[in-house]
C-alpha positions in Angstrom: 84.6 89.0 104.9 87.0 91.3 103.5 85.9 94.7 103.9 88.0 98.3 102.2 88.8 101.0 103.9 89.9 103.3 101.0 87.2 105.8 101.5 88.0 106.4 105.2 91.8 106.5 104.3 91.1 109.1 101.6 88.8 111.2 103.8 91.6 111.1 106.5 94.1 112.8 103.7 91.0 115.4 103.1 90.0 113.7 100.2 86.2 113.3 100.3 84.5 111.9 96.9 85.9 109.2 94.0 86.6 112.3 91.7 88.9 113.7 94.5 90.6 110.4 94.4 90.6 110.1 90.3 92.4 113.5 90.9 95.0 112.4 93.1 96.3 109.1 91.6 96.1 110.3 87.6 93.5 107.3 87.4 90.2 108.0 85.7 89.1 105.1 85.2 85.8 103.5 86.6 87.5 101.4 89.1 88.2 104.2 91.5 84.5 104.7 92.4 84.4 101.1 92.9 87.1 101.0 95.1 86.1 104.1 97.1 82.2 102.8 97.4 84.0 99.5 98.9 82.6 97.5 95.5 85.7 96.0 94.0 86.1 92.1 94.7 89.9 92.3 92.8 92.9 94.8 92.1 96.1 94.7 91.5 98.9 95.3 93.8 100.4 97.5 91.7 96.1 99.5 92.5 97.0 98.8 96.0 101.1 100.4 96.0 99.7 103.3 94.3 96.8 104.2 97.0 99.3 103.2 99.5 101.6 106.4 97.8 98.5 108.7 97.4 97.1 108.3 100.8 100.3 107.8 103.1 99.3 104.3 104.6 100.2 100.8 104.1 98.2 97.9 102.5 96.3 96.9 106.3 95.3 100.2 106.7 93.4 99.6 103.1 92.0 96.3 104.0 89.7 95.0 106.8 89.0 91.4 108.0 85.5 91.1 109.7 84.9 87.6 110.7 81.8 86.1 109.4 79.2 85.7 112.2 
């Protein structure tokens, strides 16, 4: 299972809610509080460069693996 980390990268910059986050990358649209509540399935990599930019991190920082059990 892929899990995202985008809400624990955004809280490490002091960012603490999907609004914050909105704020920060110039993107109000609904997809940020998806990605921040870990509900997104899909983005784009040009989603994924952009948090990268915001938040100071690379893609794996983003993106966890957790092995099905």
């Amino acid at each position: 299972m892929i899990k995202l980390r985008i809400k624990e990268q955004a809280e490490k910059r002091g960012i603490m809610n999907a609004s914050q986050l909105q704020k920060a990358l110039r993107d109000y649209s609904p997809n940020v509080y998806k990605w921040f509540n870990n509900d997104l399935t899909a983005f784009k990599i040009e989603s994924i460069d952009r948090l990268c930019k915001v938040l100071k991190c690379t893609p794996n920082d983003l993106i966890e693996f957790q092995p099905d059990k």
